[in-house]
C-alpha positions in Angstrom: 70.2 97.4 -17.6 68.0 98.2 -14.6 69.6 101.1 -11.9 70.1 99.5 -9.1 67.5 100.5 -6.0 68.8 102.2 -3.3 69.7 100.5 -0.2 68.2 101.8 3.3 71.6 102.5 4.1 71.9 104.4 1.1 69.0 106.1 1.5 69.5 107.1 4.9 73.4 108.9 4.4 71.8 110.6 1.0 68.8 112.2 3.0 71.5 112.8 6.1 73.9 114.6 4.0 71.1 116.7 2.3 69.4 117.7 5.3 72.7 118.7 7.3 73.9 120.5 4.4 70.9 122.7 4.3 70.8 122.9 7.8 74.2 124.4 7.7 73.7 126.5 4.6 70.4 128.5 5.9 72.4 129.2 9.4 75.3 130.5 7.3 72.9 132.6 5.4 71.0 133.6 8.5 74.3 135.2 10.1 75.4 136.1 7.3 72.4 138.8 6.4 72.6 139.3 10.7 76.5 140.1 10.4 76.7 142.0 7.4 73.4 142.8 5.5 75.0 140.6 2.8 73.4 137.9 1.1 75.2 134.4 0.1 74.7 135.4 -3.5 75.8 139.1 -2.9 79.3 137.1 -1.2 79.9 135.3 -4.2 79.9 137.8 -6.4 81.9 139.9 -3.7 84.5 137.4 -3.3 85.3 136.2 -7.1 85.3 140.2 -8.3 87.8 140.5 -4.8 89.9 137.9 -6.4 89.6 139.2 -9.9 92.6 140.9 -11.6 91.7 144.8 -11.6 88.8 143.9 -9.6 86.8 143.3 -12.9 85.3 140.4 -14.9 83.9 140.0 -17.9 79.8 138.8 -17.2 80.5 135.9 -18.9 83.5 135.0 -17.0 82.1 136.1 -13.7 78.9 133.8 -14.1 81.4 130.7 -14.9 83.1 131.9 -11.5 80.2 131.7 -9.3 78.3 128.6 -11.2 75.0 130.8 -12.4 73.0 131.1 -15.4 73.9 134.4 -17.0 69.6 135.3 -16.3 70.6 134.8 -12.8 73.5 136.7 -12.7 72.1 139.5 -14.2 69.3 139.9 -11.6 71.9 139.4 -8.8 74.2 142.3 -10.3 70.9 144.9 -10.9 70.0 144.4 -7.0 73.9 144.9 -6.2 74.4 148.0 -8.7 71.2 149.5 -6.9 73.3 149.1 -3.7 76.7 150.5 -5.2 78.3 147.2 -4.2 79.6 146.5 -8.2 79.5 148.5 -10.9 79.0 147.6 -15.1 81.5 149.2 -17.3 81.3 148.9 -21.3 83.8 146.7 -22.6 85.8 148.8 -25.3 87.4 146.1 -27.5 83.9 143.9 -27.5 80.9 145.7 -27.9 78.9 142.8 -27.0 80.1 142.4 -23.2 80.4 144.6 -20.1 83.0 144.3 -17.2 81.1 144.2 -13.8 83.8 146.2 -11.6 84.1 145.6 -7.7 83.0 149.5 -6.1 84.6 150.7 -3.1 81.8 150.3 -1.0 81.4 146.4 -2.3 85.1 146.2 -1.3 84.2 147.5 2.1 81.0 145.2 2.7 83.1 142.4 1.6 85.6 143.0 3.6 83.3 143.5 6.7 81.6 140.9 6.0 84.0 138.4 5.6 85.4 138.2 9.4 81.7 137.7 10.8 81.0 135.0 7.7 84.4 133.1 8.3 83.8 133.3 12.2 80.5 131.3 11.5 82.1 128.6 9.0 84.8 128.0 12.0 81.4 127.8 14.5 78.9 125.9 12.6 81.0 123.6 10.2 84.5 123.2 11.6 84.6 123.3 14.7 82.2 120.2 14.8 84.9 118.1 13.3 88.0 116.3 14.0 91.2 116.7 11.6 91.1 113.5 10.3 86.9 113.8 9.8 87.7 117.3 7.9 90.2 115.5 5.8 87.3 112.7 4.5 85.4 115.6 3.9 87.4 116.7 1.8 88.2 113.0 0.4 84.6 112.7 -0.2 83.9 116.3 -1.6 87.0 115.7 -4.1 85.4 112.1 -5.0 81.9 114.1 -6.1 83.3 116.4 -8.0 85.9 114.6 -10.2 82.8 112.6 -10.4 80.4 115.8 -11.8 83.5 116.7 -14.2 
């Protein structure tokens, strides 16, 4: 069976959505590293550590969290150590992991970087929509990912 060819109308809400979506990503990341010094990736790990029991995760766990390959993760968390935002702790019942550990100061940036970052997402992504067009957002965004599992 042949895949069906893409209609124009197709076509034209694909490259639509793709282009608005990075639109609005690199202005996020703009004010973000404006606001707070703090890069999208340096958020993510920020936020799932903040939302972490103990303020600690397992690599492993912490690179499911965020969606990364563990290679990426890794790089992320040396250019975060170097900053004192996380820390890596040896795990003492598993020789073979390490907890990466939210610091003080990465609390902190978080922290101040999350009223300036949240202020944008109201500013660049909600306010531009009505209630009922944030609710098919979220209709369509639920649709593609019970779709990708």
């Amino acid at each position: 069976m042949r895949p069906r060819r893409l209609t124009a109308d197709e076509l034209r809400v694909w490259r639509d959505y793709t282009e608005t979506a990075e639109i609005v990503r690199s202005r996020l990341t703009s004010r973000m590293l404006a606001e707070s010094s703090l890069s999208p990736g340096d958020y993510g790990v920020l936020l799932a550590l903040s939302e972490a029991g103990g303020k600690r995760l397992r690599s492993s766990e912490l690179a499911a969290v965020v969606g990364w390959e563990r290679s990426r993760l890794s790089h992320q968390l040396g250019r975060m150590e170097k900053r004192g935002l996380v820390a890596r702790e040896e795990c003492l019942d598993d020789n073979r992991g390490a907890y990466v550990v939210l610091t003080d100061a990465g609390a902190t940036a978080f922290r101040r970087g999350s009223v300036p970052h949240l202020r944008a997402v109201r500013e660049t992504f909600l306010d531009a929509l009505t209630p009922e067009q944030l609710a098919a957002v979220a209709d369509v965004t639920a649709a593609l990912r019970a779709h990708l599992g």
